[in-house]
C-alpha positions as CSV (number, residue, x, y, z in Angstrom):
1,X,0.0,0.0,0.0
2,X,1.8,3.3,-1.0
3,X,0.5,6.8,-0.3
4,X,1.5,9.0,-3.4
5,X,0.2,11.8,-2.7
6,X,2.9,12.1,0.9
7,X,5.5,9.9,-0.9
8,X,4.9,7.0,1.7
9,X,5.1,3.2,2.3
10,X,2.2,2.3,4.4
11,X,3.1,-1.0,4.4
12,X,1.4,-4.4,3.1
13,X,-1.4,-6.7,3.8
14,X,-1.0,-10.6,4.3
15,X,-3.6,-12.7,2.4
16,X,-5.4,-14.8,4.8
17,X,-6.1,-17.2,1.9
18,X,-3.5,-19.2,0.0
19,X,-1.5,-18.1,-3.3
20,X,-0.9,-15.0,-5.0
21,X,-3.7,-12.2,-5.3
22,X,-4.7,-11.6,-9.1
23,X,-7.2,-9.0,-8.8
24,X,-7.6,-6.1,-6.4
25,X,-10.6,-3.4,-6.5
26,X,-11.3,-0.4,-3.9
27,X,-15.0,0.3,-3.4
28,X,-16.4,4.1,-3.4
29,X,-19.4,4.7,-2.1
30,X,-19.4,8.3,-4.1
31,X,-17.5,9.7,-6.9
32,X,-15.5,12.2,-4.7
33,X,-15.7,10.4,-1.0
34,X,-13.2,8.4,0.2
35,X,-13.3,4.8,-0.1
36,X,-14.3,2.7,2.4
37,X,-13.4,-0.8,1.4
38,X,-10.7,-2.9,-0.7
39,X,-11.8,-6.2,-2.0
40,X,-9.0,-9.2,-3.2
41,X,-9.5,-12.1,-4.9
42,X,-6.9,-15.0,-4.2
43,X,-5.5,-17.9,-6.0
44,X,-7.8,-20.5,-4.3
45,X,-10.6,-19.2,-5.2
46,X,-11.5,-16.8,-2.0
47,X,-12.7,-13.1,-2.1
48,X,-11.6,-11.0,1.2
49,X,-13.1,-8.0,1.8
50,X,-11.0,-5.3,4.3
51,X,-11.6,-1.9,5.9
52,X,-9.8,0.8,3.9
53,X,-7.9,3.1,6.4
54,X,-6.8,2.9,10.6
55,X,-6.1,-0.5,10.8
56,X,-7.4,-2.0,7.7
57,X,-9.0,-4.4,9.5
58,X,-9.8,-8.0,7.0
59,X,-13.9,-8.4,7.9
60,X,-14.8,-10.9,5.9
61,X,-13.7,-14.2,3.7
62,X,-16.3,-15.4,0.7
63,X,-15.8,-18.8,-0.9
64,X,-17.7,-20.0,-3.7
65,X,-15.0,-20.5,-7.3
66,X,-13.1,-23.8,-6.9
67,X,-9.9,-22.1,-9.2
68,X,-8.3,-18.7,-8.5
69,X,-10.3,-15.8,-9.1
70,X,-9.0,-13.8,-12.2
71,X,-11.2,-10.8,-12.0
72,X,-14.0,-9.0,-9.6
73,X,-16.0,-5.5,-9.3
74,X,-18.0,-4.1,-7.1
75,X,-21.7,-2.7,-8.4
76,X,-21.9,1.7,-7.5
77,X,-24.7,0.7,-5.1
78,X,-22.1,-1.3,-2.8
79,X,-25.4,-3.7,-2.6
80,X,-23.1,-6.7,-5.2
81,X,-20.0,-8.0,-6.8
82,X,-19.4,-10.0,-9.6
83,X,-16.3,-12.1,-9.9
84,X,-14.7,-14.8,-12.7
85,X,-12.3,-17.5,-12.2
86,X,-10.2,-20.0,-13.8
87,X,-13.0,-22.0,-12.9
88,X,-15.1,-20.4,-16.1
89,X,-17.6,-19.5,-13.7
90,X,-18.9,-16.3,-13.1
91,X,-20.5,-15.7,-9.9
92,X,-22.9,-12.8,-8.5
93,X,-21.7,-12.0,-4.8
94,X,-24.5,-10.3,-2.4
95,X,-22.5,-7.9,-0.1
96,X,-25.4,-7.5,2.3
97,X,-25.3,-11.1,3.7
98,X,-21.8,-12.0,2.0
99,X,-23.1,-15.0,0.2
100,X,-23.1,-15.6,-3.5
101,X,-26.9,-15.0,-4.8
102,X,-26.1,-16.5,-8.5
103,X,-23.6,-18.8,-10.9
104,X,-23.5,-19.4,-14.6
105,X,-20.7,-21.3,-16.3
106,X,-19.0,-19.8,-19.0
107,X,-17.8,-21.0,-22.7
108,X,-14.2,-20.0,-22.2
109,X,-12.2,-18.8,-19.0
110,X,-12.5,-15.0,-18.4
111,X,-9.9,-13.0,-17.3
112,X,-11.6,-10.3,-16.0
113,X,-15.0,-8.2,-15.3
114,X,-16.2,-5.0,-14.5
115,X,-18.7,-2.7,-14.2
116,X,-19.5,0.7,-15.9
117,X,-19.2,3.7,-13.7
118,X,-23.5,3.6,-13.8
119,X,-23.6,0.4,-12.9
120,X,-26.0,-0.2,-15.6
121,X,-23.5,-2.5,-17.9
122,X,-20.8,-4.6,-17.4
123,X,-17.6,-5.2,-19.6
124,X,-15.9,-9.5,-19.9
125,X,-13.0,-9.8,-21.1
126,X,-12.7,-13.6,-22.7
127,X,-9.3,-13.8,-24.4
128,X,-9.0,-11.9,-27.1
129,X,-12.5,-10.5,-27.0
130,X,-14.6,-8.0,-25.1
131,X,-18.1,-7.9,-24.7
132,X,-20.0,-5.4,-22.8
133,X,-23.6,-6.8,-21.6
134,X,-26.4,-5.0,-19.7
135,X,-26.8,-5.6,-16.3
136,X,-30.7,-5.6,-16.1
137,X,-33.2,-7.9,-17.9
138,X,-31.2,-11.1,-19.5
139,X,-27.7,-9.2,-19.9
140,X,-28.2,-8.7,-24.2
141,X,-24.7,-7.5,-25.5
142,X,-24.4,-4.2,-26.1
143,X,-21.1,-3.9,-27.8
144,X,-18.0,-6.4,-28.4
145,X,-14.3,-5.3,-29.2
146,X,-12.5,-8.0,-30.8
147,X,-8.7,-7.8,-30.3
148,X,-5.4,-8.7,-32.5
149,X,-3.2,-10.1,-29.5
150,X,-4.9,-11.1,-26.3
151,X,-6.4,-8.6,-24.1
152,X,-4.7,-8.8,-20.5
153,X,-6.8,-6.0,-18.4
154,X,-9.6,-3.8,-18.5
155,X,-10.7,-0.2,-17.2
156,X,-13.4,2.2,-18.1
157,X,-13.2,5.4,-18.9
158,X,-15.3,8.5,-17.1
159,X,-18.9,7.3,-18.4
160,X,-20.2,4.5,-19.7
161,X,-19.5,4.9,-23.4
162,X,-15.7,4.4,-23.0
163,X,-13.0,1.2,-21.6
164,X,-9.9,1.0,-22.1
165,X,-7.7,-2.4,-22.3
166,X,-4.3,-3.4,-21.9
167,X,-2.7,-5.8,-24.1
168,X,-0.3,-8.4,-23.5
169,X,2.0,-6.9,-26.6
170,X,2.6,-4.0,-24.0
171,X,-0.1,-1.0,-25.6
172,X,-3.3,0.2,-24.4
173,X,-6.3,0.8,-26.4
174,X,-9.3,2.7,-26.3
175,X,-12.7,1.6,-26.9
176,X,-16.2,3.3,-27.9
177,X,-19.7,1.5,-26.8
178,X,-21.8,3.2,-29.2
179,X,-19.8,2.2,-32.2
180,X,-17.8,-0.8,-31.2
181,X,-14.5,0.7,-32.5
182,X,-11.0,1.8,-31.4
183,X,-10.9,5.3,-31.0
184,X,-7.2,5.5,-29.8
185,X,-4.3,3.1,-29.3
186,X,-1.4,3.9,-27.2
187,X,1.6,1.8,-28.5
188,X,4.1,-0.3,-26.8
189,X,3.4,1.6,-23.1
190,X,5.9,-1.3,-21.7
191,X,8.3,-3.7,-23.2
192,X,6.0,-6.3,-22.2
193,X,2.5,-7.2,-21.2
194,X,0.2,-4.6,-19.5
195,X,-0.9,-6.9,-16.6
196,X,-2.7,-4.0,-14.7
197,X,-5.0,-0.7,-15.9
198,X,-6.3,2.2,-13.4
199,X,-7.8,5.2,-13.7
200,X,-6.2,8.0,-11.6
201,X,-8.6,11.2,-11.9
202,X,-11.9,11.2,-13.1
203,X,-13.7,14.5,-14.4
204,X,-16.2,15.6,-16.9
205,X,-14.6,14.4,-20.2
206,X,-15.5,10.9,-21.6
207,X,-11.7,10.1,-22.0
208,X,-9.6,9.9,-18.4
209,X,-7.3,12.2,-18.2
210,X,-4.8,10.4,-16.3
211,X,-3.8,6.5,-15.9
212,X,-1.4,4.2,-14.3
213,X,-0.7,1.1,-16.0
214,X,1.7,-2.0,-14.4
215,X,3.6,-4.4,-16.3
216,X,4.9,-8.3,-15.7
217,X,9.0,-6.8,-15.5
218,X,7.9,-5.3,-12.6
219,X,7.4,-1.5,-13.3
220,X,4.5,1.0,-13.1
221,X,4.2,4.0,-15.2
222,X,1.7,6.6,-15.0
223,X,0.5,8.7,-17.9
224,X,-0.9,12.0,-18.9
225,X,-3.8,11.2,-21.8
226,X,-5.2,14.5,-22.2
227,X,-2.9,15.0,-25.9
228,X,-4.9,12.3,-27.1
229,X,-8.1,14.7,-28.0
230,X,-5.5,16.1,-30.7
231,X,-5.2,13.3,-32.9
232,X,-1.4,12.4,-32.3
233,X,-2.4,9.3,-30.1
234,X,0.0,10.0,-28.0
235,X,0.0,9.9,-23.9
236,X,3.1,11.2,-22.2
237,X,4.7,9.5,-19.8
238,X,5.1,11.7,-16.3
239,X,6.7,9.3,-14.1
240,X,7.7,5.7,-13.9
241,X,9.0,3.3,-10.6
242,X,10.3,-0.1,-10.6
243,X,9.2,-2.6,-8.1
244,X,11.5,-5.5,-9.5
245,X,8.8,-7.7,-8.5
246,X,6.6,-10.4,-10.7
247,X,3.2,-7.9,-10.3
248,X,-0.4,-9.4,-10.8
249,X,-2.6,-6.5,-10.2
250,X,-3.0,-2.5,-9.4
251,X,-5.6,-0.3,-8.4
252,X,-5.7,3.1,-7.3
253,X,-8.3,5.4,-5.2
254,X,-8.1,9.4,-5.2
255,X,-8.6,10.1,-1.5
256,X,-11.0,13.4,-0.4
257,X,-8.9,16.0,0.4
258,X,-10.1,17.0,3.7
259,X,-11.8,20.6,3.2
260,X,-12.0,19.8,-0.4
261,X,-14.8,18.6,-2.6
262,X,-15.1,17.8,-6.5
263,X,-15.8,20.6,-8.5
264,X,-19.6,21.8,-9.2
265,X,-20.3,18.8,-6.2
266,X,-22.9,21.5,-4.0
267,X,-24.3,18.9,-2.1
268,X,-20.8,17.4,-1.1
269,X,-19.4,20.8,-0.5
270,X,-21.8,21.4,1.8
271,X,-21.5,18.3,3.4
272,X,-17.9,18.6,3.6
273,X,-18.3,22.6,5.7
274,X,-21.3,20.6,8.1
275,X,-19.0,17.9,9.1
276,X,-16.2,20.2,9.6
277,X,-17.9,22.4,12.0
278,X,-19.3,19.5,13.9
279,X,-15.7,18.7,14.4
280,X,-14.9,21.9,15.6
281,X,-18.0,21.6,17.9
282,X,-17.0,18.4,19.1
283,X,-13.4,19.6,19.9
284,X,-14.7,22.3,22.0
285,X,-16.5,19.7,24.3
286,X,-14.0,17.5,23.8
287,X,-13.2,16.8,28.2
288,X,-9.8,17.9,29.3
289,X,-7.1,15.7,30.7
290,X,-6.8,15.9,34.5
291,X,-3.9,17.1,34.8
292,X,-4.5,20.4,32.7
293,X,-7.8,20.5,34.8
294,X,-5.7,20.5,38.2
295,X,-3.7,23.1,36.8
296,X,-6.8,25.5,35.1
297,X,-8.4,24.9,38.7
298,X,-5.3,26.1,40.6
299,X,-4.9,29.3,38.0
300,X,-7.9,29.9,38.7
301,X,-8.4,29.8,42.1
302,X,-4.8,32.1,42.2
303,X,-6.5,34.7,40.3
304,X,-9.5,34.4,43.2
305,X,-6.9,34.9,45.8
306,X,-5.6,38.2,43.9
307,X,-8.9,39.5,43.9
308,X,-9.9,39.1,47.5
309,X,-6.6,40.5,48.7
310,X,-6.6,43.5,46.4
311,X,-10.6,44.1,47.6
312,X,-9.4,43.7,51.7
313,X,-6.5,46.5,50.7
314,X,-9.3,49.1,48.9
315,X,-11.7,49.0,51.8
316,X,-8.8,49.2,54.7
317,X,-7.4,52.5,52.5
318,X,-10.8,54.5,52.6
319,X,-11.0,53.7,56.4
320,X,-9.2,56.9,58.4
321,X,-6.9,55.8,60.8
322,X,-6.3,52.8,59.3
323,X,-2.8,51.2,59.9
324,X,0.1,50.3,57.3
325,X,0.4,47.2,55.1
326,X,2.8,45.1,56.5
327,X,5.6,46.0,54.8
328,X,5.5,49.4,56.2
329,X,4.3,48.4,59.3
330,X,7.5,49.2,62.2
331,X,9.3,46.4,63.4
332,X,8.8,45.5,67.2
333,X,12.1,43.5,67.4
334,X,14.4,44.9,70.1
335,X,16.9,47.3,69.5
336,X,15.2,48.4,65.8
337,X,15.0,51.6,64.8
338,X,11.6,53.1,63.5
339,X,9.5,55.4,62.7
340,X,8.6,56.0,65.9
341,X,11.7,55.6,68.1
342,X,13.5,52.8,69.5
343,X,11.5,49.7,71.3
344,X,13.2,48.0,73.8
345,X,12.3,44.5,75.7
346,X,11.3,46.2,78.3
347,X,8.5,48.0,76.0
348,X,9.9,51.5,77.5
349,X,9.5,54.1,74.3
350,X,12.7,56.7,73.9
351,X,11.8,59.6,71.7
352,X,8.5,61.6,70.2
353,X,7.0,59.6,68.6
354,X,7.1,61.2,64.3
355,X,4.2,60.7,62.3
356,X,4.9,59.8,58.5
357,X,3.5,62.5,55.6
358,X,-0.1,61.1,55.0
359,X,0.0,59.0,58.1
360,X,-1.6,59.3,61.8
361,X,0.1,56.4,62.9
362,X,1.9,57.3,66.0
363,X,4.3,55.8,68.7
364,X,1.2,55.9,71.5
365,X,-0.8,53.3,69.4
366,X,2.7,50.7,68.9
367,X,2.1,47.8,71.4
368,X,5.4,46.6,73.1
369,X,6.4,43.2,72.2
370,X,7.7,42.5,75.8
371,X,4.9,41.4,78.5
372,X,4.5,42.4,82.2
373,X,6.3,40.8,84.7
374,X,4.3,39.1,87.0
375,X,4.3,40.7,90.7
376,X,6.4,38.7,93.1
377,X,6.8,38.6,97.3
378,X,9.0,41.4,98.4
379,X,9.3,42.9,95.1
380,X,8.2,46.3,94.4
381,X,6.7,46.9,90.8
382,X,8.7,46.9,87.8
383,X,9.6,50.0,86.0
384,X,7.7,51.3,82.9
């Protein structure tokens, strides 16, 4: 799994079937959303179905083919799957209750299958041959492309009136519904076969304007179609990696951009600015940790302290008479010298007492620190 978009390896998922994976589809539940599951069909004949994102989390395991599955796709509605395998069987797969709901036995093996972007047809890839078959009533053919070399992959293009195929001689070819014809071919992408063909962006114009394709030798190129319209036939390579692996399949997913939202998408725009202000809402409410609670609580009871003692000081200054703050008040230690004179132990008071500028705090209202003595037999009263 590679994140292109942040240039990251998010790692891998292990099979939890047996033998190589030969097909691999993401399922979106909208064009523009973020998809929400990745489906994988195995060599003995299993399809596993996982959570796409967090953990990716395998939920579920469907058996039904008795060969390895070749090709599967997953119906718009999210509500089916179809599937074919080596098997020549070609199996409808009801994702509600994971069970398959239907089987038919083909004439020759398929090597793959999938649906239009409507969900309204679906394309088979037999060989050399494509046919592309509607989905309701008894599945008539609506259009067939017959190939020179053997077809290896499939993909469709923005709508339902245009696929695209890779071919084992290494090119890519595009294909028209309404007319059954080739309207482009892209020649000798890769030195060999194209095993693997996915779409990259999708917007309003019938042709995709971007691809990816992945080859046997192990590399994966992505291409810019968009000259293609001119008439050259010609897609530009923009960037190519090598995995020097045997590959078997590729798919690709644009993710939502969060914020973002398709252009001329109202409804999902609007969808988008709702869920992100019930996120801010929700981080608001969103209950502190205790420890930044003890600390908020002790701020805040600081602050109370500050506002008491600042309220005590305002009443005691409009109050006449009233004495110092205690950093002004005279010391009463012995032998200190003060405002007011010198205070001995004995509590005798040398000196006038001075009163301060502003102040009517005198010597006659300082207390002596020292107490009385107490009065004992044959001894007169003390002095002072």
């Amino acid at each position: 799994l590679y994140d292109v978009q942040h240039d990251k390896d998010l790692g891998f998922l292990m099979n939890p079937s047996e033998g190589a994976v030969p097909c691999l589809e993401f399922f979106t539940p909208k064009a523009g959303r973020p998809a929400t599951h990745l489906f994988s069909g195995s060599a003995d004949g299993a399809i596993s179905i996982w959570r796409v994102g967090g953990g990716w989390e395998h939920l579920k395991t469907m058996r039904g083919h008795k060969d390895a599955v070749n090709g599967l796709s997953v119906h718009r509605t999210g509500r089916l799957a179809l599937s074919v395998s080596r098997d020549r069987h070609i199996r409808m797969w009801n994702l509600l209750k994971g069970k398959c709901s239907y089987t038919a036995k083909l004439e020759t093996e398929a090597d793959d299958v999938l649906f239009a972007p409507s969900g309204d047809a679906y394309a088979l890839l037999c060989g050399s041959m494509v046919t592309v078959h509607a989905t309701m009533g008894e599945g008539s053919v609506l259009a067939s492309f017959p190939h020179s070399r053997r077809a290896t992959c499939l993909a469709s293009g923005n709508d339902d009136n245009v696929f695209l195929t890779g071919v084992e001689d290494g090119s890519v070819k595009v294909w028209d519904v309404r007319s059954s014809s080739c309207s482009y071919t892209m020649e000798r992408l890769h030195t060999s076969r194209v095993r693997a063909l996915t779409l990259l962006a999708r917007d309003s114009s019938p042709l995709p304007s971007s691809f990816a394709t992945a080859s046997s030798d192990g590399t994966v190129k992505v291409w810019d179609s968009r000259m293609l319209s001119s008439g050259n036939g010609v897609a530009r390579s923009v960037a190519t990696g090598s995995t020097n692996a045997r590959l078997t399949c590729l798919c690709a997913v644009t993710p939502l951009i969060r914020g973002s939202a398709p252009p001329g998408d109202v409804k999902l725009k609007k969808r988008v600015a709702h869920q992100q202000e019930e996120m801010a809402t929700r981080q608001q409410q969103k209950p502190q940790p205790p420890l930044l609670q003890k600390i908020q609580q002790r701020q805040q009871k600081q602050q109370q302290q500050e506002i008491v003692h600042q309220g005590k000081a305002s009443k005691g200054g409009n109050k006449q008479g009233t004495e110092r703050p205690k950093s002004a008040e005279p010391s009463s230690l012995p032998g200190k010298h003060t405002h007011g004179g010198v205070i001995r132990s004995s509590g005798k008071k040398l000196g006038k007492s001075k009163t301060d500028a502003g102040s009517k705090l005198t010597a006659s209202k300082i207390k002596p620190i020292a107490r009385p003595m107490k009065q004992k037999a044959g001894v007169g009263k003390r002095a002072g």
